[in-house]
C-alpha positions as CSV (number, residue, x, y, z in Angstrom):
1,X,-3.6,-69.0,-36.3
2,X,-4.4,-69.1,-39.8
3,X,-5.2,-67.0,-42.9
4,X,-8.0,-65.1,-43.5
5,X,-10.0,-65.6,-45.7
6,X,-9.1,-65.3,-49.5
7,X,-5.2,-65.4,-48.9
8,X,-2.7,-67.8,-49.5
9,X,-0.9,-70.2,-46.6
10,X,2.4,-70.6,-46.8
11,X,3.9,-73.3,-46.5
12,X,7.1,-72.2,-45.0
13,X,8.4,-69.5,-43.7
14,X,12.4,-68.2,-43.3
15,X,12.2,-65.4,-40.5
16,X,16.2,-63.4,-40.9
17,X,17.1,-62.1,-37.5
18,X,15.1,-64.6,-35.8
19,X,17.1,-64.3,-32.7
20,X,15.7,-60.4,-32.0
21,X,12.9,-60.4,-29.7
22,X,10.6,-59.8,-32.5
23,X,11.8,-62.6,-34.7
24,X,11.4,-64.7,-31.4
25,X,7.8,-63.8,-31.3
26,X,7.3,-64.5,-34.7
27,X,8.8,-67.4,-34.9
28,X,6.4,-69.1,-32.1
29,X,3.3,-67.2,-33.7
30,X,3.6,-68.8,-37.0
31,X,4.2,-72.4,-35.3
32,X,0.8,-71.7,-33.8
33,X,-0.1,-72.5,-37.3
34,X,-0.3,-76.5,-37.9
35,X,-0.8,-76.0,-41.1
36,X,2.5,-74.5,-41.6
37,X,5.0,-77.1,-42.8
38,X,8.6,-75.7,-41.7
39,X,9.8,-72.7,-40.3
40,X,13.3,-71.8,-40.5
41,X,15.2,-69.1,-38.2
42,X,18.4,-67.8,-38.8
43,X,20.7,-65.9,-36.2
44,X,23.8,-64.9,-35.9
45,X,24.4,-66.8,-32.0
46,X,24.6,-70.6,-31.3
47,X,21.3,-72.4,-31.2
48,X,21.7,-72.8,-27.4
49,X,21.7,-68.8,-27.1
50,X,18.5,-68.4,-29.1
51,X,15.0,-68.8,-27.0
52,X,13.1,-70.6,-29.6
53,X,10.4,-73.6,-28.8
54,X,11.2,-76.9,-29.5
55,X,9.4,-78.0,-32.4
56,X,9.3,-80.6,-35.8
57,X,9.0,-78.0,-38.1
58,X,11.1,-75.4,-36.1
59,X,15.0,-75.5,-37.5
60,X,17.6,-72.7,-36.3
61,X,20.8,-72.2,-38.6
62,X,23.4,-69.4,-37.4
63,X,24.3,-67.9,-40.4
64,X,26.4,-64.4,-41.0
65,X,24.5,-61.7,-43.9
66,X,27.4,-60.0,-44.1
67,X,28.9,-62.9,-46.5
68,X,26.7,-63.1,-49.7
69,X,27.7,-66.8,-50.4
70,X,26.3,-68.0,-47.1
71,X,22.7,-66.4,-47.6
72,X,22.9,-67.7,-51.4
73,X,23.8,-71.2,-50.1
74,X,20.8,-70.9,-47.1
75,X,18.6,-70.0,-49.9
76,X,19.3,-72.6,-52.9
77,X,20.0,-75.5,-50.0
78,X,17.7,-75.7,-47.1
79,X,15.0,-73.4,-48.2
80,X,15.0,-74.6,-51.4
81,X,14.4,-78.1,-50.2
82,X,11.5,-77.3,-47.6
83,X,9.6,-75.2,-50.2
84,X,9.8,-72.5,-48.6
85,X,7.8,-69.8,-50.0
86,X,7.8,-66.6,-47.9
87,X,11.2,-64.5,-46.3
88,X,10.5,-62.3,-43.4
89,X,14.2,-59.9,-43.0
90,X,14.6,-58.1,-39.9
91,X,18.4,-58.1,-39.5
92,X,19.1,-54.5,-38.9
93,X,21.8,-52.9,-36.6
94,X,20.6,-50.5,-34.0
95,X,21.1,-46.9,-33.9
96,X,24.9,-46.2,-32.8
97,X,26.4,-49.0,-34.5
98,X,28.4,-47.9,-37.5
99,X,31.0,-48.6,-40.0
100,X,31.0,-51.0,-43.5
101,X,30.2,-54.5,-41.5
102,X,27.3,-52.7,-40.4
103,X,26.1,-51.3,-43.5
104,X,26.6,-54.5,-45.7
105,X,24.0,-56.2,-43.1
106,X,22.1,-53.3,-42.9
107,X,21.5,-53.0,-46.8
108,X,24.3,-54.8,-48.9
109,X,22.2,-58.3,-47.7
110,X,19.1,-57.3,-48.5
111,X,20.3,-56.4,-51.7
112,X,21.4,-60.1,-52.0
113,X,18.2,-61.3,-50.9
114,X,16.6,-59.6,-53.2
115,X,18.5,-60.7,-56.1
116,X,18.2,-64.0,-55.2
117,X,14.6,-64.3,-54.1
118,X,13.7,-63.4,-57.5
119,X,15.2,-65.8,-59.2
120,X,14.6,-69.1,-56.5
121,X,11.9,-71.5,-57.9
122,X,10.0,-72.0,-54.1
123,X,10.1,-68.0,-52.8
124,X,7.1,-65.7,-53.4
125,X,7.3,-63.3,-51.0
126,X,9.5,-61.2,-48.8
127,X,8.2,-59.1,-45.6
128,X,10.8,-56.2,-44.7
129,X,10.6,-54.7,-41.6
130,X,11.7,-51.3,-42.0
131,X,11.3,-48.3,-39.5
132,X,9.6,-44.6,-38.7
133,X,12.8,-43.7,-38.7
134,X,13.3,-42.9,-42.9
135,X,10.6,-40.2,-43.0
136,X,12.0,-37.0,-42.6
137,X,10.4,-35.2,-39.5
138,X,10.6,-31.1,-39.6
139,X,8.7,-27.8,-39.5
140,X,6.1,-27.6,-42.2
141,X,5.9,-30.9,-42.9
142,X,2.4,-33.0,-42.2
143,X,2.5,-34.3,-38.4
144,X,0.3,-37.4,-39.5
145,X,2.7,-39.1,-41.6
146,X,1.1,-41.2,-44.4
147,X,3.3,-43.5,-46.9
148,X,3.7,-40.6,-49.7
149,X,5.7,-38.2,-46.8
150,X,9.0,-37.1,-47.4
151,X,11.7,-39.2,-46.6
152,X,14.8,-38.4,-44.8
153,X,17.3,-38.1,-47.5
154,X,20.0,-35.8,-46.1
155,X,23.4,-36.5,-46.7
156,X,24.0,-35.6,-42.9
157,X,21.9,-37.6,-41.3
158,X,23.2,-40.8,-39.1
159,X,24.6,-43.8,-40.8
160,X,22.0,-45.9,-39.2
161,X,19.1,-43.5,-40.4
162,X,21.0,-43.5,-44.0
163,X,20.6,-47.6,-43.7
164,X,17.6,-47.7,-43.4
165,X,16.4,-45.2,-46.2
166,X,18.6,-46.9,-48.8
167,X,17.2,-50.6,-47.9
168,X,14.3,-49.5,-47.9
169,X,14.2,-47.5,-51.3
170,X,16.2,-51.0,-52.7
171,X,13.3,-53.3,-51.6
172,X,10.5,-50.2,-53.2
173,X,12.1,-50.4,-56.4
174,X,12.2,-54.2,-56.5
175,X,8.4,-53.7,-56.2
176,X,8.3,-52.5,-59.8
177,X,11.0,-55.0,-61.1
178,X,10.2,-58.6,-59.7
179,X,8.2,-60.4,-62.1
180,X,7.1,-62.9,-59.4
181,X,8.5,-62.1,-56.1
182,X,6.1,-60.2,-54.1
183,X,7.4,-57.5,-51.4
184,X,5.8,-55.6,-48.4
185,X,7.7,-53.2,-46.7
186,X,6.6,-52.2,-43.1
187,X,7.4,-48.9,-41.9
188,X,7.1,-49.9,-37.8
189,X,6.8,-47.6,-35.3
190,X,9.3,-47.3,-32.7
191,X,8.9,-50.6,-30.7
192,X,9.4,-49.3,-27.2
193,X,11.1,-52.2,-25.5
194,X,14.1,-53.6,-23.3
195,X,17.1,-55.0,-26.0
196,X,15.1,-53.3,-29.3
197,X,17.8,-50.9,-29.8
198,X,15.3,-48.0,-29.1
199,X,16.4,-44.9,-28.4
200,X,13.1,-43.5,-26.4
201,X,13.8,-46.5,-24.3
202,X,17.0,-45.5,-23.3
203,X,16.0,-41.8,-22.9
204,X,13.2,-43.2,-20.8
205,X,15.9,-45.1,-18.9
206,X,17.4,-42.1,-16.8
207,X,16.1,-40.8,-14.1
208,X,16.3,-37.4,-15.2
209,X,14.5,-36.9,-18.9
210,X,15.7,-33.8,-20.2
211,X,13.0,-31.8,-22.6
212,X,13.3,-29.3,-24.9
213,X,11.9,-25.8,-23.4
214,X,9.1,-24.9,-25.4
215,X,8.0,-28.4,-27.4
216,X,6.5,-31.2,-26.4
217,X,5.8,-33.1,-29.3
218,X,3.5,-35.8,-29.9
219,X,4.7,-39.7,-30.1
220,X,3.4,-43.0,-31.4
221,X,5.4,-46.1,-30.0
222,X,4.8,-49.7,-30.8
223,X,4.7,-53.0,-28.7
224,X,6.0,-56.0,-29.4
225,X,2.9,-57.9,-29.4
226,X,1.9,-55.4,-32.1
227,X,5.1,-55.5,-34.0
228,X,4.9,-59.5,-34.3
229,X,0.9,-59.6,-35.2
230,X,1.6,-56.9,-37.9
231,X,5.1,-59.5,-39.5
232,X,2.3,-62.2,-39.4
233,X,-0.8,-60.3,-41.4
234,X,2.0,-59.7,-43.8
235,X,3.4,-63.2,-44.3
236,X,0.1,-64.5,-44.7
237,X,-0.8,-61.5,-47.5
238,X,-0.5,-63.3,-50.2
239,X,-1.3,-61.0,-53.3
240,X,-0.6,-57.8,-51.6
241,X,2.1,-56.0,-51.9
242,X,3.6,-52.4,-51.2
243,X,4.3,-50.1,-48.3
244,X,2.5,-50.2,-44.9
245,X,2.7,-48.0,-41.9
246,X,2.7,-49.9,-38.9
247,X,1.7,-47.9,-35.7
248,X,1.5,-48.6,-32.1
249,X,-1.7,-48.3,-29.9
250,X,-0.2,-45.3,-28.0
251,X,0.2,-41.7,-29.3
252,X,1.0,-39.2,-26.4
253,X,3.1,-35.8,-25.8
254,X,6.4,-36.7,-24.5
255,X,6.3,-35.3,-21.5
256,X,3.5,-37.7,-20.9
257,X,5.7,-40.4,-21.6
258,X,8.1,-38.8,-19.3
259,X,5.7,-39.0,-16.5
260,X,4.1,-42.3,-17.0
261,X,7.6,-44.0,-16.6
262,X,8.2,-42.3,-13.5
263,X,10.7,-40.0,-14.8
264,X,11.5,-36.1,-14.0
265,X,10.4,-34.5,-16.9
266,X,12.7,-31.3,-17.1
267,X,12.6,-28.9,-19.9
268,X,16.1,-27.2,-20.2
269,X,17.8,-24.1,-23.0
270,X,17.4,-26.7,-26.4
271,X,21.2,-25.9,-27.2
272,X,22.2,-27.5,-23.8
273,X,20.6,-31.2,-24.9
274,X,22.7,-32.6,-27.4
275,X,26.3,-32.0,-25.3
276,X,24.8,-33.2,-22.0
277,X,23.1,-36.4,-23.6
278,X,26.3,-36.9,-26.0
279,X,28.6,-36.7,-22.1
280,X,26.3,-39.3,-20.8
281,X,26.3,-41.2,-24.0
282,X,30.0,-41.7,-23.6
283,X,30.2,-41.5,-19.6
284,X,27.0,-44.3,-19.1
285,X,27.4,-46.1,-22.2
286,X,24.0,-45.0,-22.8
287,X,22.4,-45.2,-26.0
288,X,20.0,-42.0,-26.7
289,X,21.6,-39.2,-28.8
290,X,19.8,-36.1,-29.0
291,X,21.8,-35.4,-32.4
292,X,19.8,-38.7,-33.7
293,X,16.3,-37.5,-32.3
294,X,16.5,-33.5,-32.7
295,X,13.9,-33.6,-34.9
296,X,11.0,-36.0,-33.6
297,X,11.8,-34.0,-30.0
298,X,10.4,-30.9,-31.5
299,X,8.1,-31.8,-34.2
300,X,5.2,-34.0,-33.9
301,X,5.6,-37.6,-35.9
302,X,2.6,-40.1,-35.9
303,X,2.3,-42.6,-38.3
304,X,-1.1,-43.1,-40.3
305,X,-2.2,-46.6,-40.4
306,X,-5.5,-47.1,-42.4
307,X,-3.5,-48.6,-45.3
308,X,-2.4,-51.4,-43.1
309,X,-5.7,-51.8,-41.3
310,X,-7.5,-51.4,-45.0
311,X,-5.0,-54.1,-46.8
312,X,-3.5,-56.4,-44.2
313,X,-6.3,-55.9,-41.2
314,X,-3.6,-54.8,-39.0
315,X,-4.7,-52.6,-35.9
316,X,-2.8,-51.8,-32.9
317,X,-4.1,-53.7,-29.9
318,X,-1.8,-53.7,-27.0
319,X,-0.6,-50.8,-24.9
320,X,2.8,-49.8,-23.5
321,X,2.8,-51.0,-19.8
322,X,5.1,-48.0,-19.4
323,X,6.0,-48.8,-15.8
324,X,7.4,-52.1,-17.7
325,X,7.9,-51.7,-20.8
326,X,8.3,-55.2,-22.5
């Protein structure tokens, strides 16, 4: 795989969070590339737990965000040395994690990253995969969401949904105060997928999906495929920078997701939801809370992506298998 034309090759590449299944995929796209001279992933587990290819330019360093002298010292040592010129973060907790630990990885080290990117004499640019998930979703509001909506800035919303707004306002402002360091923000769809921390995924999971009596709202959901070919356009996008929405190929009611996975679609009194999924959430150890989703289960939330197409030639390509989801 290379550039297109017109844009800068790196000539390497630091994927954080390198051990998700998305940073996986990344990681063995970009080697794909034999121009690209190095590629370094960081995880938090051993090398031996990670599923990465065995490769020259390929190196894997556990390393904890949560500790700003570690990320500085990954930065000005090994980076540093294999000019390095392009960050790709995706370290983000999933949805019920919670608590300070979480939040410093969450946003605390970006904020480090950001700090330091801008003043490291290899880095150039930093891809940050953000979510769907910061714009707020309600009545009234436009159902095509475009990168000027709303976004969700209640005090009472979810820590993780909090996270995720304030990183990704940090690396918006940095847009407008880098003098070299060039940022893209990706607003992704929901990547429906086994071990993505995705909460239609888990709601999909039971064989009973309770509904909302009355609403059926329309969906967009991401692959994985999709995800990783959207990360790539953007590391190679030198000279761009700013925010992109990053949609899947599918966009369906939910109670067409409901059937297409072979669940019981059952629509129930709305009240009744968020107690029943909250029991099985603690019963199960399931991960879908109703409280967390209220709002895309009633109102319809699709992402607009002719920025991305229009800038980074990004188009969704691959559809859910939703018998498998992968």
């Amino acid at each position: 795989m290379s550039a297109r034309p017109g844009w800068r090759t790196p000539r390497g590449v630091l994927v954080l969070g390198a051990s998700t299944p998305v940073g996986e995929r990344l990681c063995r796209a970009l080697l794909e590339d034999r121009s690209l001279r190095a590629v370094m992933a960081v995880g938090l587990e051993p090398r031996e737990q990670v599923r990465l290819p065995e490769d020259p330019r390929l190196s894997y360093h556990p390393v904890d965000l949560t500790h700003a002298r570690p990320v500085h010292d990954l930065l000005f040592g090994t980076a540093r040395d294999l000019g390095v010129d392009v960050v790709v973060h995706l370290a983000q907790h999933r949805a019920n994690d919670f608590g300070n630990r979480v939040h410093v990885q969450n946003v605390e080290s970006l904020r480090w990253l950001l700090s330091l990117s801008d003043r490291h004499p290899t880095l150039r640019r930093l891809v940050f995969r953000s979510h769907a998930e910061v714009y707020r979703v309600e009545r009234g509001l436009p159902s095509v969401i475009t990168e000027d909506h709303p976004l969700e800035l209640s005090p009472d919303a979810p820590q993780w949904v909090r996270d995720r707004v304030e990183a990704d306002l940090l690396a918006c402002t940095q847009m407008g105060m880098s003098a070299g360091l060039e940022i893209a923000v990706l607003r992704c769809a929901e990547v429906l997928a086994p071990n993505e921390g995705s909460q239609l995924h888990d709601y999909l999971s039971a064989p009973v999906c309770l509904r909302s009596a009355g609403f059926d709202p329309m969906l967009n959901v991401l692959t994985r495929e999709d995800a990783t070919e959207a990360l790539r356009l953007a590391v190679y996008a030198g000279g761009t920078q700013g925010l992109f929405n990053i949609p899947g190929a599918d966009t369906l009611p939910l109670s067409t997701c409901i059937r297409l996975s072979g669940r019981l679609d059952m629509p129930v009194p709305g009240p009744l939801l968020a107690p029943v999924y909250e029991a099985r959430r603690r019963l199960r150890g399931a991960q879908f809370s109703y409280r967390i989703n209220r709002g895309r289960f009633h109102f319809a939330a699709v992402l607009d992506g002719t920025h991305a197409r229009q800038t980074l030639g990004y188009a969704p390509r691959h559809r859910v298998d939703w018998q498998h989801p992968r």
